[in-house]
C-alpha positions as CSV (number, residue, x, y, z in Angstrom):
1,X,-17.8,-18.0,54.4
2,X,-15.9,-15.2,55.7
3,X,-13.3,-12.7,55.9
4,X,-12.8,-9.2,57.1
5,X,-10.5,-6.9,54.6
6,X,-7.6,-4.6,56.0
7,X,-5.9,-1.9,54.0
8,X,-2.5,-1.8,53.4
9,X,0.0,0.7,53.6
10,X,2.2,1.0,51.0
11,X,3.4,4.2,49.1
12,X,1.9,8.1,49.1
13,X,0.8,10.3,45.9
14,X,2.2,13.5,46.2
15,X,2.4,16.7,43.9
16,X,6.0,16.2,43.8
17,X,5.8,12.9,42.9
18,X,6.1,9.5,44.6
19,X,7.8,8.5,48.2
20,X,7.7,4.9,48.6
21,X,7.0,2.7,51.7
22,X,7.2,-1.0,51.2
23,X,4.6,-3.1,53.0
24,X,2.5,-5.5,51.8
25,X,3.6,-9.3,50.1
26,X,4.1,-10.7,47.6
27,X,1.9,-12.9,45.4
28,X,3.1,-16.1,43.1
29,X,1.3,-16.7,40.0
30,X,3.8,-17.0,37.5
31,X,6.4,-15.5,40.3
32,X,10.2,-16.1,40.0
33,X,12.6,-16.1,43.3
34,X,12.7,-12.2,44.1
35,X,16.4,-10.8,43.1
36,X,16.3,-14.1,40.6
37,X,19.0,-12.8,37.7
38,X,17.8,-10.8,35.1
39,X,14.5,-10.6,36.4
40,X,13.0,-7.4,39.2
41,X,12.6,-7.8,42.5
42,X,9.9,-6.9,44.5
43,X,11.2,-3.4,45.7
44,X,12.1,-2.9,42.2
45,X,9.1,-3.4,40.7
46,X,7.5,-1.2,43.4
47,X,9.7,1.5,42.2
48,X,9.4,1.3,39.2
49,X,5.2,1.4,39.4
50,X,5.8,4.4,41.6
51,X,7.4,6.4,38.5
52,X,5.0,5.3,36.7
53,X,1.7,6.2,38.2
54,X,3.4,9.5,38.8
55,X,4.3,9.8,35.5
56,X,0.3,8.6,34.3
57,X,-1.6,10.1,37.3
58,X,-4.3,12.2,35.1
59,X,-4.7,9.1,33.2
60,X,-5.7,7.0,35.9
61,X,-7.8,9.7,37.9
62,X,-5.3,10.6,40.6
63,X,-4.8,13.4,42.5
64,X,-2.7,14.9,45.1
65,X,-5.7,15.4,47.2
66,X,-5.0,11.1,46.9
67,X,-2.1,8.4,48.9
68,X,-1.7,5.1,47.4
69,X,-0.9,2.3,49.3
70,X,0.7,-0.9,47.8
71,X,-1.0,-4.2,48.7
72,X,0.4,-6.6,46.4
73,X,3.0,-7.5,44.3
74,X,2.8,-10.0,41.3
75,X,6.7,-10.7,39.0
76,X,5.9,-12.8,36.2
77,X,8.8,-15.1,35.1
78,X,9.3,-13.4,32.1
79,X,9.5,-9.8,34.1
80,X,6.5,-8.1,33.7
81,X,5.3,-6.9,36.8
82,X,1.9,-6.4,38.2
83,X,1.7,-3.8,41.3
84,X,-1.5,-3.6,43.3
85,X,-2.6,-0.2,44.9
86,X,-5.7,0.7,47.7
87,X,-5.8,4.7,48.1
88,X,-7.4,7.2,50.5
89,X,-8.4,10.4,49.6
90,X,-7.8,13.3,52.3
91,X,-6.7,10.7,54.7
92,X,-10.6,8.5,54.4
93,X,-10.6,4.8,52.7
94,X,-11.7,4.9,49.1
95,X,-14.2,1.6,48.5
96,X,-13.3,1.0,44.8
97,X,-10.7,2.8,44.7
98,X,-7.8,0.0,44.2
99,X,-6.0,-0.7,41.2
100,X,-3.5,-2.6,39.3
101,X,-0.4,-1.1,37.5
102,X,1.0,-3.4,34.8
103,X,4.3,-2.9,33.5
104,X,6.5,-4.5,30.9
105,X,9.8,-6.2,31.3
106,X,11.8,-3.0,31.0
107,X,9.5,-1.3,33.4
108,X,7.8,0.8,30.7
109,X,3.9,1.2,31.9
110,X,1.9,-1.1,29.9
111,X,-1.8,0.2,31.4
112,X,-3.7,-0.5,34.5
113,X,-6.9,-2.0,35.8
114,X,-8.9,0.2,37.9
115,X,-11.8,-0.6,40.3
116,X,-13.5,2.9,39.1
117,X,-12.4,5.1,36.3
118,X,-13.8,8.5,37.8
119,X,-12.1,10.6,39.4
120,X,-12.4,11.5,43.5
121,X,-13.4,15.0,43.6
122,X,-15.4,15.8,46.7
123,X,-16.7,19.4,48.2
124,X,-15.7,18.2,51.9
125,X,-14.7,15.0,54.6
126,X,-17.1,17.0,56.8
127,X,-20.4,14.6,57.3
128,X,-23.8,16.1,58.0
129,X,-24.5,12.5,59.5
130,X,-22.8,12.3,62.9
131,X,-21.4,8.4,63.6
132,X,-23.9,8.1,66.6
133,X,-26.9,7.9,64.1
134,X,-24.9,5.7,61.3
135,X,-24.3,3.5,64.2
136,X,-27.9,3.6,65.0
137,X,-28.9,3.0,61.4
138,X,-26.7,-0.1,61.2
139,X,-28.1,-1.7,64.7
140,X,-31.7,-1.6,62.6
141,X,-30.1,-3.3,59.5
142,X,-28.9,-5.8,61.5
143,X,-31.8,-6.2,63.3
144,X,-33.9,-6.0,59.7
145,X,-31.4,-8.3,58.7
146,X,-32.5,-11.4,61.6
147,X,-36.2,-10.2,62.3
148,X,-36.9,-13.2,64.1
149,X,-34.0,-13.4,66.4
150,X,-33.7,-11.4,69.3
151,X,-30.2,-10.1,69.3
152,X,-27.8,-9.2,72.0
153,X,-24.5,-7.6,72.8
154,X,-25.0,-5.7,69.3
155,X,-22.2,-2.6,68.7
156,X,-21.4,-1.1,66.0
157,X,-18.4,0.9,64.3
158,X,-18.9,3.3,62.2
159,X,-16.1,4.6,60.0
160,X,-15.6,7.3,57.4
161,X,-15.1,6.6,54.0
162,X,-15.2,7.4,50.1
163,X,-17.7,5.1,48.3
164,X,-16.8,4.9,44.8
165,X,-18.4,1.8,44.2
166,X,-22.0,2.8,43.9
167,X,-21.6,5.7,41.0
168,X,-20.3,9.2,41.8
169,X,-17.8,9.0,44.7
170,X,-19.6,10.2,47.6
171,X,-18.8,10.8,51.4
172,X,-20.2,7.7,53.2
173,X,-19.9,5.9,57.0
174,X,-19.0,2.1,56.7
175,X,-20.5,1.3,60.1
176,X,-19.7,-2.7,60.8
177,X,-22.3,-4.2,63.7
178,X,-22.0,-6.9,65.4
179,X,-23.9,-8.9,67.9
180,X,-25.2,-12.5,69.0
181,X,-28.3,-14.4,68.5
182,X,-29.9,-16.4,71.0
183,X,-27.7,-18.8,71.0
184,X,-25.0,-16.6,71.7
185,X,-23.4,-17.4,68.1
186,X,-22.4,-14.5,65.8
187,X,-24.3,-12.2,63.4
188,X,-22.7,-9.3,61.4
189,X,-23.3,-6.9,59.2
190,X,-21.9,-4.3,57.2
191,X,-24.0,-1.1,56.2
192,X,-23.2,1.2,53.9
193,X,-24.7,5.0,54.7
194,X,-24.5,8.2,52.8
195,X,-22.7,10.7,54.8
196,X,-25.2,13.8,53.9
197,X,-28.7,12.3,53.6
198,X,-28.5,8.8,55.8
199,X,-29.4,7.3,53.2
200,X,-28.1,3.5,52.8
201,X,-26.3,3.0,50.2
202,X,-25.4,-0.6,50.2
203,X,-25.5,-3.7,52.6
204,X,-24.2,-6.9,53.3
205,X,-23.3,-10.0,55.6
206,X,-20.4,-9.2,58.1
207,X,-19.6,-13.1,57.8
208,X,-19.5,-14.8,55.0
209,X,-21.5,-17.8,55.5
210,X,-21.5,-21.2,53.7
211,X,-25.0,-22.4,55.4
212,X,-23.9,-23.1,54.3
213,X,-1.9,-39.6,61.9
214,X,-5.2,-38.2,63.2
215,X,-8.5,-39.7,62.5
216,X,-10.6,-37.3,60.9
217,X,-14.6,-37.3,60.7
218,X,-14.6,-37.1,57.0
219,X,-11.0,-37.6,55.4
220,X,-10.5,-41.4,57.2
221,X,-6.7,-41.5,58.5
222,X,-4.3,-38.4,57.8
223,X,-0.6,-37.9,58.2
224,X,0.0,-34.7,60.7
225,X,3.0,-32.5,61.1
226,X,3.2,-31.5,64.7
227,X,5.6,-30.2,68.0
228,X,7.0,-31.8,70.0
229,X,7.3,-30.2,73.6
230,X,8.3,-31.6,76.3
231,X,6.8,-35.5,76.3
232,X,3.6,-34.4,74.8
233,X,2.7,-33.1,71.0
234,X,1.2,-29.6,69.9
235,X,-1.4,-29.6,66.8
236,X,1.2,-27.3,65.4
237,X,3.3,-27.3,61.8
238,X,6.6,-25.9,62.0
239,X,6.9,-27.1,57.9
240,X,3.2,-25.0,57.1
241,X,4.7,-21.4,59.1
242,X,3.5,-22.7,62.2
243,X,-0.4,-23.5,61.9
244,X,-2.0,-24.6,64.1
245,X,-5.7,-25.8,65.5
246,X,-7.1,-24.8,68.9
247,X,-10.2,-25.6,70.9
248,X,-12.9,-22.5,71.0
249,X,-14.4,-24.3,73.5
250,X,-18.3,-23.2,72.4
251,X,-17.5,-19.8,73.2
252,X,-17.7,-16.7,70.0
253,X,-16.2,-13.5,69.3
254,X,-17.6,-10.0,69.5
255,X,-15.6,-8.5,67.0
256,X,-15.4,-5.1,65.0
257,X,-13.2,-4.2,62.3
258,X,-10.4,-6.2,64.2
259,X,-11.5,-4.9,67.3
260,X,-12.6,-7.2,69.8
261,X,-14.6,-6.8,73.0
262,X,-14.5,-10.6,73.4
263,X,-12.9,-13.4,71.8
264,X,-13.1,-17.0,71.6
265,X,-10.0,-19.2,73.0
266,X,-8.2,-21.4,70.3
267,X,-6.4,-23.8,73.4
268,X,-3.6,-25.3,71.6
269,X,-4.8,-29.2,71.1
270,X,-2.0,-31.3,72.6
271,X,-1.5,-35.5,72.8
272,X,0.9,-38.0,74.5
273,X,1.4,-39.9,71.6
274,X,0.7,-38.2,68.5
275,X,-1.9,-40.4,67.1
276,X,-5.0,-37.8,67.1
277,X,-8.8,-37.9,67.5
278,X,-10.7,-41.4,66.7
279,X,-12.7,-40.3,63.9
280,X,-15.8,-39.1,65.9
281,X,-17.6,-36.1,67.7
282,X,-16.9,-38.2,71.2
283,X,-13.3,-36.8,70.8
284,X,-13.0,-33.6,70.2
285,X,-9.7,-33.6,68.5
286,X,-11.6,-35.5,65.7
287,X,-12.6,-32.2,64.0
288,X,-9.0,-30.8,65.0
289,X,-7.9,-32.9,63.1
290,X,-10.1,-32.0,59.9
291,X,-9.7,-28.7,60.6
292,X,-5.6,-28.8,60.6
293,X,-5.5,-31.7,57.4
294,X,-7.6,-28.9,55.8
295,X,-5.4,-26.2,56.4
296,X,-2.2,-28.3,55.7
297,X,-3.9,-29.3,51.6
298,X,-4.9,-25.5,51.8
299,X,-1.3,-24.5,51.9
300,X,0.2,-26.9,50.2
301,X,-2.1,-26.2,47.3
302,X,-1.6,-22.8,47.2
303,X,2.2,-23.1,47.1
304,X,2.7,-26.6,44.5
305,X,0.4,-25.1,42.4
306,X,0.3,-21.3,42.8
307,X,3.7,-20.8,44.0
308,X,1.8,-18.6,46.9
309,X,3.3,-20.1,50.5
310,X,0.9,-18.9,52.5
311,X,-2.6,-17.1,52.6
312,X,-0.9,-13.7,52.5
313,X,2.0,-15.0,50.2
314,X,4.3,-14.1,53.3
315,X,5.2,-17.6,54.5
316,X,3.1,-17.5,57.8
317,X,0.8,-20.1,59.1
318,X,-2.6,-18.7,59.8
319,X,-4.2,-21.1,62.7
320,X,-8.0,-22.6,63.5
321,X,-10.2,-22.8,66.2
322,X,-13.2,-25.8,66.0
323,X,-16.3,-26.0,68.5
324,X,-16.9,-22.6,68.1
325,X,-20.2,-21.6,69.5
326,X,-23.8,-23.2,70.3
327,X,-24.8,-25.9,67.5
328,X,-23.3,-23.1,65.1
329,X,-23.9,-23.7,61.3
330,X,-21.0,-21.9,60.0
331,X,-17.1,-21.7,59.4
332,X,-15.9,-18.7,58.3
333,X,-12.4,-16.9,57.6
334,X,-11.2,-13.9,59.6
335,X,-8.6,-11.1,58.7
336,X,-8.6,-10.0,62.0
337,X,-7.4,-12.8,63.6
338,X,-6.1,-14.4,60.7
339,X,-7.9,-17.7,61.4
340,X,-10.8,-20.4,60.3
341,X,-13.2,-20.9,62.6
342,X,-15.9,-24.0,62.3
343,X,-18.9,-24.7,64.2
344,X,-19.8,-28.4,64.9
345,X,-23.4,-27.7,63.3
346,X,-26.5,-28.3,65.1
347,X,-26.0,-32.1,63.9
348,X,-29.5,-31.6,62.3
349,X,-29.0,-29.8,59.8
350,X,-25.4,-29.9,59.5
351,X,-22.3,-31.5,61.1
352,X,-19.2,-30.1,62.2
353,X,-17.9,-28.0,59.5
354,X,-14.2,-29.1,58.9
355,X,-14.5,-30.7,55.3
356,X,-11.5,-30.2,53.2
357,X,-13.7,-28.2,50.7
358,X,-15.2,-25.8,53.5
359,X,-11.4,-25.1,54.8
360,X,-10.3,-24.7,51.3
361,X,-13.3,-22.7,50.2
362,X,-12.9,-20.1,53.7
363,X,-9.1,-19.7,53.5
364,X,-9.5,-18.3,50.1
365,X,-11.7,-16.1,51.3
366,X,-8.3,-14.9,52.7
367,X,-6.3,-15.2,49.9
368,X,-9.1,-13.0,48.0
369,X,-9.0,-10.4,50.4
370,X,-5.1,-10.3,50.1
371,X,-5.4,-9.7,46.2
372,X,-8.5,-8.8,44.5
373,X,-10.3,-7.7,47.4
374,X,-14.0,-8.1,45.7
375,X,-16.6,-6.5,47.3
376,X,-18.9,-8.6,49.0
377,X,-22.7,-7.3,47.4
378,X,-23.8,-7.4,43.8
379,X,-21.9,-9.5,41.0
380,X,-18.7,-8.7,42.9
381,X,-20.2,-10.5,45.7
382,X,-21.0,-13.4,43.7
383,X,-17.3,-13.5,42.1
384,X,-15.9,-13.8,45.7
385,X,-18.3,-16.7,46.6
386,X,-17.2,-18.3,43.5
387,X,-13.7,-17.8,43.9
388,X,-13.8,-19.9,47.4
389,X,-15.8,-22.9,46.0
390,X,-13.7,-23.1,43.0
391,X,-10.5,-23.0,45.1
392,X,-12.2,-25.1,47.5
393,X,-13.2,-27.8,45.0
394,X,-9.7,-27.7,43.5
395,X,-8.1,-28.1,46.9
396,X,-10.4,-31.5,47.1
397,X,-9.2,-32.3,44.0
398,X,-5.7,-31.8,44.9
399,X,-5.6,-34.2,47.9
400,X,-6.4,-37.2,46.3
401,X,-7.9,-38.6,49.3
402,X,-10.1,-41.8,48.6
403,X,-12.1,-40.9,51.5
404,X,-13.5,-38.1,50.3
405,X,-12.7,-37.7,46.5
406,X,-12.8,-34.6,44.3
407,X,-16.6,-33.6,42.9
408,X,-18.1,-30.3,41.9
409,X,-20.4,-30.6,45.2
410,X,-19.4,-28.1,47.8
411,X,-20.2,-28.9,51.6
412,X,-21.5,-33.0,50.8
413,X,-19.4,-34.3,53.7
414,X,-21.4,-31.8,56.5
415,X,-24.6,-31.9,55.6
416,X,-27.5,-33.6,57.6
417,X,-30.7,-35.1,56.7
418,X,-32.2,-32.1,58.1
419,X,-31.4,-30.5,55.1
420,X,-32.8,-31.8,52.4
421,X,-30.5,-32.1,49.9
422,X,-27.1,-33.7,49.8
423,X,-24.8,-30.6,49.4
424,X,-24.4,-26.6,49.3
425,X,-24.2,-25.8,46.0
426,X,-23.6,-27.6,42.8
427,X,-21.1,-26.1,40.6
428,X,-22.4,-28.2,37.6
429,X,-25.6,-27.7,37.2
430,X,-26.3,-24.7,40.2
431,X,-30.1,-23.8,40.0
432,X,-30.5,-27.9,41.7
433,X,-30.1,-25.9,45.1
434,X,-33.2,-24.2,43.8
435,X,-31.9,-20.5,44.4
436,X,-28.8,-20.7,42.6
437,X,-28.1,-19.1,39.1
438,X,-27.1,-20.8,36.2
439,X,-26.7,-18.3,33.7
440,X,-26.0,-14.6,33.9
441,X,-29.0,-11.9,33.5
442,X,-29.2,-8.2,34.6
443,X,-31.1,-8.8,37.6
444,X,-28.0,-12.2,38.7
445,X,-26.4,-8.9,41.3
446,X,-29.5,-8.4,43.5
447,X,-29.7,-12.5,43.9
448,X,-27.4,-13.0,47.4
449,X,-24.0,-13.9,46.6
450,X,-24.3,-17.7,47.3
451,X,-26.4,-17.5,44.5
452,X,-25.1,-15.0,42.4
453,X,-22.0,-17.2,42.9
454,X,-24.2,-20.0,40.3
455,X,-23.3,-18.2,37.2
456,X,-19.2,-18.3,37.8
457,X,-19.2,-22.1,39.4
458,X,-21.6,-22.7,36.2
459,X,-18.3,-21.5,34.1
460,X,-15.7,-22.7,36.2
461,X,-17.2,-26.6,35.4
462,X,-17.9,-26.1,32.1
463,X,-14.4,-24.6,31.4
464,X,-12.9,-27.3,33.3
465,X,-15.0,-30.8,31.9
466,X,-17.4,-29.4,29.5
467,X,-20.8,-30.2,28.9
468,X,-22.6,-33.4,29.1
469,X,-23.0,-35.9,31.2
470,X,-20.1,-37.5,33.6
471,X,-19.8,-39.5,36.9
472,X,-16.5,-37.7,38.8
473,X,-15.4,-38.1,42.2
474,X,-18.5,-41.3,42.1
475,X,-20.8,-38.6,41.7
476,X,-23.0,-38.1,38.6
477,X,-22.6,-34.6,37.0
478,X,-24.2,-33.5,33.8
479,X,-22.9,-29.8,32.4
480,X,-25.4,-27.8,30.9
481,X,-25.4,-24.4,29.2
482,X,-27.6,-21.7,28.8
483,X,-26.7,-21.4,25.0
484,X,-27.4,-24.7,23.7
485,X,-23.8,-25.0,23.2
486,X,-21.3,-28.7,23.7
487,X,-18.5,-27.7,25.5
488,X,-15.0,-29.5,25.8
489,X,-13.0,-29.1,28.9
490,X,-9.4,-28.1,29.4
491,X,-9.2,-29.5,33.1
492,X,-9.1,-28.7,36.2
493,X,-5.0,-27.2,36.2
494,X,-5.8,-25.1,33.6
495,X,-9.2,-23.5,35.3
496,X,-7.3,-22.8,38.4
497,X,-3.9,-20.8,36.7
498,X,-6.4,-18.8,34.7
499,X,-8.7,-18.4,37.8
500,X,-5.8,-18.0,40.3
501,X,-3.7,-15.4,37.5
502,X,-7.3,-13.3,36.8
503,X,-7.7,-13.2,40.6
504,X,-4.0,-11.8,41.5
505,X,-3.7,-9.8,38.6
506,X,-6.7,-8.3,37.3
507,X,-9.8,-8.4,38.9
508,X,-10.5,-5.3,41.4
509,X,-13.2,-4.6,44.1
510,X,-15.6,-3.6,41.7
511,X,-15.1,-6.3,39.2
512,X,-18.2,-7.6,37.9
513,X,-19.2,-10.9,35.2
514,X,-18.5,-8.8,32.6
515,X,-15.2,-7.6,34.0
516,X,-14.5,-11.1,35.5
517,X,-15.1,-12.6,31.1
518,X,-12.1,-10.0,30.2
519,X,-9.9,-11.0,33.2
520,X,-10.0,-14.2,32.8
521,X,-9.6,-13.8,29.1
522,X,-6.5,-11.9,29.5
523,X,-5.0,-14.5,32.4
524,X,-5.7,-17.3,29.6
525,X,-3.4,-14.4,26.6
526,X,-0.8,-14.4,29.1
527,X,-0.7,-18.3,29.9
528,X,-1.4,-19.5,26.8
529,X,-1.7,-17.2,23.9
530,X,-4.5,-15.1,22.4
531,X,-5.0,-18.0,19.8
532,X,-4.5,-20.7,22.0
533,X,-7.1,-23.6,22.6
534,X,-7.4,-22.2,26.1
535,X,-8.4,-19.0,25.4
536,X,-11.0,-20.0,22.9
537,X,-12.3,-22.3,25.8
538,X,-12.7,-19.7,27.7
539,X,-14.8,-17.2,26.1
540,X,-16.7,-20.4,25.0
541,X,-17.8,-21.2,28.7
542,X,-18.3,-17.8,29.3
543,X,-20.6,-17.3,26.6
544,X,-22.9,-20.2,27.8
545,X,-23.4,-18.8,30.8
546,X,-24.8,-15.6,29.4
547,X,-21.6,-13.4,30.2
548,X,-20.5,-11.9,26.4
């Protein structure tokens, strides 16, 4: 499931010290009302990070040859501040080269969390690899990638960056390719490519795939917010920052780095009496419907539970487009446009897309790349993956809707016979999708990340109900570890503030299952107490999934 990350720009590293440019939001976990008495605002605490990363630079690897850029902003209640930075070095994107700035009440630096600890030192930006071959070496990944598709309409954007996630920093072309398969639906990938010997680096999917009153296909009858203009409605929430859900109309995008040679309509769905769809494919405001429903739990989750209003944290609606493509068995999320898209499935295999847990599980996609920004390869790959289908699940959860009650079974409302097997992923017992992990080992980062994913839904269950057998949500689940161990849960609230507060405030683009043990472990300190019940539980589920 998918997203597309953009950097930020926020403040720039100089030998002098630091000039400072607000951008960016501001994210909620543990967040008072900005200018709240007694407690930093945001342009405060921006300031204040600023003197301090000036003041620490050699400790945290910076130079002047380095800007920093803020891209997000967390103010506990308490007053300790949390200030997210991206950097480039001589002007070029560093991959892994983002980091968190914590800082105490009173402002004093309290330490940081870094996505790499070396320090970017390069001979040159100048690359011995010219972007027309990267470019061609990332049409044959792509093409490596889908050997028995015939692709078309395939381009590719290369970019220069500094990888610092694979090792040494290095010189490196980012090339994202694009293109469509035979059914005209999309295919993406991102290829990473050393700048001096063409070598690639690194790899991985340019979408994020899951594949994987209206009257919705799989939530029964909802409640909808919408417009009224003229003597018609508008799928449209003026209460959620004006989301809203639009027809694709089967057409696709041909998208790079938010620049798009084509893109798919998202036609406003109107009515004439605000009663939508009839709970079936023959109308095709049915999945509208889902698809808005989906978004409206989405937010409100985020914001009565997270204090985040918004997928950014900025108080603006994001919108959807359904029928997207040819029989398409995907939905994914998309910076660039800043929307979910969902294909009606192939009706085989899978049915339209527009569960709660799949809207829930792609919009955090968003809300990851706003924050934590995890790479998508390796164990950080995995992490992000995880991150959706636990948010996802707890959005389910959260709606309390009889029709489709909260499980630990992501995607069970889309699939199709054709399938085989009557959901995505289980986040109870994972391997039953017979690829997934359920317990970390050395060799859990080369898995893909829907299944490296197994070892974090495996903790997120276990922390939440514990072992053992348990019917939730009507279906059976039985928690098993890897250890031997019996677990007890500390529910569901409790895994999603430590989840949400490890996500927003420590975890980096390079975080890993080891790093992802000792963020979580110090979202559960600051929540609870270093002593606490909770953080105990923690480092218990952790450990019987083989992490620590």
């Amino acid at each position: 499931m998918s997203r597309t990350t953009r950097h930020i720009r926020g403040s720039r590293l100089a030998a002098a010290g630091i000039a400072t440019v607000t951008t960016g939001l501001l994210a909620a976990a543990l967040t008072p009302t900005a200018g709240a008495a007694g407690r930093p605002d945001r342009d405060t605490a921006i300031a204040q990070a600023a003197t301090a990363i000036a003041r620490e630079a050699g400790r945290l690897g910076l130079t002047s040859a380095e800007d920093t850029h803020v891209s997000d902003v967390v103010v506990d209640a308490d007053g300790a501040r949390h200030v997210r930075y991206d950097r480039t070095y001589r002007g070029l994107p560093v991959l892994g080269g983002d980091f968190v700035v914590h800082l105490a009440r009173n402002g004093a630096y309290r330490g940081a969390d870094r996505a790499t600890t070396r320090t970017v030192s390069l001979p040159g930006v100048a690359p011995r690899l010219s972007a027309p071959k990267a470019a061609d070496l990332a049409h044959a990944a792509l093409r490596a990638a889908n050997p028995d598709e015939p692709l078309r309409k395939v381009k590719a954007r290369p970019r220069l960056v500094v990888d610092a996630l694979h090792g040494a920093p290095r010189l490196a072309w980012r090339t994202d390719v694009a293109g469509q398969d035979s059914l005209g639906n999309p295919v993406a990938r991102t290829v990473l490519t050393d700048a001096r010997t063409g070598g690639q680096i690194d790899a991985w999917d340019g979408i994020e795939t899951a594949t994987g009153d209206g009257q919705s296909l799989y939530g029964g009858t909802v409640a909808l917010e919408t417009t009224a203009s003229g003597s018609a409605y508008q799928l449209k929430d003026p209460t959620r920052g004006n989301t809203y859900t639009g027809d694709a109309a089967n057409k696709t995008d041909l998208c790079i780095l938010g620049i798009c040679f084509s893109r798919a309509p998202a036609t406003l769905f109107t009515d004439a009496d605000n009663h939508w769809g009839n709970g079936t494919t023959s109308d095709r405001a049915s999945a509208a419907v889902d698809a808005q429903y989906g978004t409206d739990t989405t937010w409100d989750y985020y914001k009565n539970v997270h204090g985040r209003t918004g997928i950014a944290g900025d108080g603006k609606g994001s919108y959807n487009r359904v029928h997207y493509g040819n029989k398409y068995n995907n939905a994914f999320w998309d910076d660039s446009c800043f929307c979910m898209t969902y294909g009606d499935g192939d009706g085989t295999t899978f049915g339209p897309l527009v569960s709660l847990d799949v809207a829930g599980h792609e919009m955090s996609h968003g809300v990851t790349s706003k924050t934590a920004k995890l790479t998508y390869s390796g164990e950080s790959g995995g992490l992000n993956e995880a991150t959706s289908d636990i948010f996802g699940t707890l959005v389910e959860f959260s709606a309390a809707n009889d029709a489709d009650p909260g499980d630990y079974l992501v995607g069970e409302e889309i699939v199709r016979p054709g399938f085989g097997k009557p959901a995505l992923r289980y986040m109870d017992q994972p391997s039953k999708d017979g690829k997934s992990a359920d317990c970390w080992s050395s060799s859990v980062g080369d898995l893909d990340v829907h299944y490296s994913s197994g070892v974090a839904n495996h903790f997120a269950y276990l922390l939440a109900e514990g072992s053992g057998a348990k019917v939730i949500g009507g279906v059976q689940h039985n928690g098993t570890t890897c250890n031997g161990a019996s677990l007890e849960g500390i529910g569901r609230d409790k895994l999603g503030a430590v989840w949400y507060r490890a996500l927003t405030v420590y975890m980096t683009s390079s975080t890993n299952y080891a790093g992802a043990r000792t963020a979580t472990l110090n979202a559960a300190r600051d929540l609870y107490g270093s002593g606490s019940t909770e953080y105990a539980a923690v480092a218990a589920a952790w450990s019987a999934v083989a992490v620590g």
